[in-house]
VEXLUMKE-644982 format. One record per residue (C-alpha): y, z, x. Coordinates in steps of 0.02 Angstrom, whole numbers, plus 50000, padded with zeros to 5 digits. Each point is the difference from the previous one (the first is absolute). Last residue first. Layout:
// residues N
YZX...
***
This chain:
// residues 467
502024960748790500495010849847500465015050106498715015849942498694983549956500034991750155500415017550102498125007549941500045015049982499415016750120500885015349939501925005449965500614984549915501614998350109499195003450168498254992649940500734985449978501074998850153498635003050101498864985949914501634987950048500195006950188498064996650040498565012649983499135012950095499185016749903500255015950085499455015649966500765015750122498965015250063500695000450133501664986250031500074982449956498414996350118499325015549949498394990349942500274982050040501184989649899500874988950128501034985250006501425005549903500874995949839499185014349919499835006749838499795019850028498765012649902500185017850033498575010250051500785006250142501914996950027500474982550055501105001350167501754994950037500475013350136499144989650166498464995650078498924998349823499704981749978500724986049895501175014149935501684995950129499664988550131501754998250010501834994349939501115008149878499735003849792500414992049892500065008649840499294997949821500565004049828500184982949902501775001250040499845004350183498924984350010501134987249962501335011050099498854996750162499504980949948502044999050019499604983950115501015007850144498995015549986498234990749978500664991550171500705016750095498395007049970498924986550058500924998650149499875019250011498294994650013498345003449898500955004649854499105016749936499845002449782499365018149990499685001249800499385015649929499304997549804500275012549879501444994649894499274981350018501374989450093501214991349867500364980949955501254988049998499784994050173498045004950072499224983650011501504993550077499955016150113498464998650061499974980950038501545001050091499255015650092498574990750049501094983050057501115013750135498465005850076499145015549990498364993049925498715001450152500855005050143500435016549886500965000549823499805005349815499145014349956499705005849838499515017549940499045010149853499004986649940498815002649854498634986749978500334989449834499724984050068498335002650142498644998749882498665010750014498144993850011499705008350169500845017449985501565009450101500375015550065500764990250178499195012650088498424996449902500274981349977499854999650197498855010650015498764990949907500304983350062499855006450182498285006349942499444981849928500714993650164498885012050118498504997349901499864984649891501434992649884499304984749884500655011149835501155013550048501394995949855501304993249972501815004749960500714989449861500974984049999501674998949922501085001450173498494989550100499135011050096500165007750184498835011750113500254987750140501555010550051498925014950050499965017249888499834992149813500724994049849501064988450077501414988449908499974980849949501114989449916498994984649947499214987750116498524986249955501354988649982500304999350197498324993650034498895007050139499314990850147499135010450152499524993350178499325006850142499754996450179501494984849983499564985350059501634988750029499994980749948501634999249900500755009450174500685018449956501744997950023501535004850102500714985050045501495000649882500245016850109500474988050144501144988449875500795016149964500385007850162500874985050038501274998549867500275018750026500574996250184501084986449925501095012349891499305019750008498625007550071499455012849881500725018950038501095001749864499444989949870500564984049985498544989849970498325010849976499914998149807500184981250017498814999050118498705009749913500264990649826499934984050105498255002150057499185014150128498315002149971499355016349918499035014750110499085015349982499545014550104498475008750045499244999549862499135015549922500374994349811501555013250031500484990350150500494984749891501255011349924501664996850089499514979550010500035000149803501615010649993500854991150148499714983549883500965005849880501295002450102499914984150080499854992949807498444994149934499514982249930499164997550149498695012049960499844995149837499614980750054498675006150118500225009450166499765019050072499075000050193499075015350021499635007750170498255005349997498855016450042500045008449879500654988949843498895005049853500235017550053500945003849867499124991349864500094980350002500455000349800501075015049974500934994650182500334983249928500745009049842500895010650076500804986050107500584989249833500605014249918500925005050157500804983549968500535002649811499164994649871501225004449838499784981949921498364990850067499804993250191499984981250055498354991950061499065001850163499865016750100499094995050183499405014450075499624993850200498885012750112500284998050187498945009050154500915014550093500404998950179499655014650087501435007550058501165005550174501795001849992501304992750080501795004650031499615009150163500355018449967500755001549815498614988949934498665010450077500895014449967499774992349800498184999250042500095017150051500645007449833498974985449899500384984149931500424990649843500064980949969501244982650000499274984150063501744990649917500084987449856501245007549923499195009249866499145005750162501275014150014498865011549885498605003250089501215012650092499415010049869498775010550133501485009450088500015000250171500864984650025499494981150045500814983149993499314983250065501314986949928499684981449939501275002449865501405013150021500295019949982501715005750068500734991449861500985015149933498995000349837498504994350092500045016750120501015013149868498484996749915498645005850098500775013350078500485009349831502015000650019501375001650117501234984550023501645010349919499565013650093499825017749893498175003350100500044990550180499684981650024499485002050182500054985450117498885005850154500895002250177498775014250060500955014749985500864994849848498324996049921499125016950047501565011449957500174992449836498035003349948500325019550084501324998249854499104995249891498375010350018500935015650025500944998049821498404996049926499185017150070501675009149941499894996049820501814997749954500574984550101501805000350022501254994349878500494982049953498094996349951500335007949856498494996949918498664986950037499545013050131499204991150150498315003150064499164982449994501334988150035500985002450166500434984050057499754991850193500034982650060499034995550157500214979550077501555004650101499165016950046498844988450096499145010350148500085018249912500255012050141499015006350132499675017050096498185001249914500375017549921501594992649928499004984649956498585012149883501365007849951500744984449900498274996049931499825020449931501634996849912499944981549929498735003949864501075010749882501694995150052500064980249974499464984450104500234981449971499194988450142500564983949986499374983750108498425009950079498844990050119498215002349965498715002250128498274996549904498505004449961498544993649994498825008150103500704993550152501644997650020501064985749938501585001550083502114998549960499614995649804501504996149894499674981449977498145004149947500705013549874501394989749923498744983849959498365010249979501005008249851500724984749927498104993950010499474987150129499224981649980498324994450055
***
């Protein structure tokens, strides 16, 4: 019987099968940053040991960093600690640290691809649970915990179960307007979000491979939020061309080579997957949230539903959810008043979402009263939409870019939704306080953002934009 993709990069990364099931993994990448680095790093001081492959560790502070200026020092003072005790811990051990203001700092996971760092056939952890996102290239990419990542740090291994395989295949091509987080938020509306516990999802079909790399991050960013435990997308041309000549890719013959080992990397025609789901790609219009957990989602012009089929503990999640959210099955989402916009995070802070943004956006004006925090996931990303005057396109419809970080996907820095307000998110997340207490966030791709940031509530960026 043939192997998965997945089977296929785990199997040839395993050191020893132990009983039980799980396995010893060998670690190709491990990316760190400052908020779940600190306690793992003191857990080796207190050991008398050092990280054993600081060639193989790269290092970005993400999560707490002002998005700005980031010129000056740190202005709350617990951030400020946190950085700089995150600087002390890579210097001391030998650790490639893209610190804040560097031309190569960024969100971790995608300063990694952008710089080439992340490759096909790779095992790549870091304690941060989007790390699902590197398997656009065809990499066993997923999240770990505070000791898991000492683990890492310690012997360059890590112990895991090994997950069973799920394969969504999305046929067909995709309407006007759908963008790829439409296409993910719409798998996770239909599988619920724990529809993948327990799996490592595989993403092909003819839509799939029509993707970008960077769209393809976005679909492999959320497959944890269907409970996954990372996805994955077979290398092809479109990855090898993105990953030639990049910084860090092995360059002239030695990239010839790498590439006719990733053309290897393949579920077999005659794989068994554990599960298997089919949707079609026409079935897919915008879509946004309406709820607290990213499976929550409708279709931009479909309403909010309603409890029917929902039994105990899910018909009372239901509930509160619409409650803190102060909304009503039967509703439709256009029309619903939006008081910020966020564009950026791992998800959709890449150089293609703020193209898309700020086409949509050129020639028109941001709603008087919407806030708009609009985060480049890189200063790479920056320095791009800069060079490709997307920045001045959007100063004159009355936005700014802003500088790289985390920023308002969660609340561990300044940019946080007030409570009670309503935010369109580019983000992964829309649990409650996720954006900040109190906050009420609704997830949607760059072109439903831009809509509501121009039209000042939830419409639909097919009609706003004449797609």
């Amino acid at each position: 019987m043939g192997k998965t993709l997945f089977d296929k990069v785990w199997d040839a990364h395993t050191v020893r099968q132990l009983d039980g099931g799980r396995s010893v993994l060998y670690i190709d990448r491990h990316y760190i940053h400052e908020v779940t680095s600190p306690v793992a790093f003191l857990g080796l001081r207190n050991r008398g040991i050092k990280v054993a492959r600081p060639d193989r560790t790269t290092g970005t502070p993400d999560h707490n960093v002002p998005t700005v200026d980031q010129d000056k020092p740190v202005a709350e003072e617990q951030s400020r600690m946190q950085l700089e005790s995150f600087g002390r811990n890579c210097e001391a051990n030998g650790v490639e640290y893209f610190k804040l203001g560097s031309p190569r700092h960024g969100v971790v996971h995608i300063v990694g691809p952008e710089l080439g760092i992340t490759q096909p056939g790779m095992t790549i952890v870091c304690g941060d649970s989007h790390t699902s996102t590197h398997g656009a290239f065809g990499a066993v990419a997923f999240g770990i915990g505070t000791s898991e990542v000492e683990m890492v740090f310690a012997s360059q291994c890590i112990l895991q179960p090994k997950p069973k395989t799920m394969r969504i295949t999305v046929d067909g091509r995709r309407g006007p307007g759908v963008t790829a987080k439409d296409i993910i938020l719409y798998v996770i509306s239909r599988i619920s979000a724990s529809g993948g516990t327990g799996h490592f999802i595989e993403f092909a079909g003819e839509a799939i491979r029509a993707l970008s790399m960077e769209e393809r991050m976005t679909v492999c960013n959320m497959s944890i939020e269907c409970g996954a435990r990372g996805g994955i997308i077979a290398p092809d041309q479109t990855t090898f061309d993105y990953v030639r000549g990049r910084e860090r890719a092995p360059k002239g013959a030695d990239f010839d080579r790498a590439v006719e080992r990733w053309k290897e990397l393949y579920s077999d025609p005659d794989a068994r997957f554990d599960t298997e789901y089919r949707f079609d790609a026409a079935d897919i219009e915008p879509m946004i949230t309406y709820g607290t957990n990213p499976g929550m989602g409708v279709g931009i012009t479909g309403t909010i539903p309603s409890d029917e089929g929902l039994s105990g503990s899910d018909r009372v999640s239901f509930s509160k959810a619409l409650a803190y959210m102060d909304f009503r099955s039967g509703e439709p989402m256009l029309g619903k008043r939006v008081d910020y916009v966020f564009l950026g995070s791992c998800t959709n802070g890449r150089i293609e979402d703020f193209r898309q943004f700020a086409h949509a956006v050129k020639g028109r004006r941001k709603a008087p009263h919407v806030t708009a925090w609009l985060v480049p996931g890189s200063k790479g990303v920056e320095a791009q939409a800069r060079a490709e005057g997307l920045d001045k396109i959007l100063a004159e419809a009355g936005f700014e870019l802003r500088q790289p970080g985390c920023s308002a996907c969660l609340a561990m820095n300044a940019d946080k939704i007030p409570a009670g307000m309503y935010s369109v998110s580019t983000s992964n997340r829309n649990f409650e306080g996720r954006q900040g207490p109190g906050a009420r966030t609704m997830l949607a791709g760059p072109l439903v953002a831009a809509a509501a940031a121009v039209t000042g509530c939830v419409s639909d960026p097919r009609e706003v934009f004449g797609l």
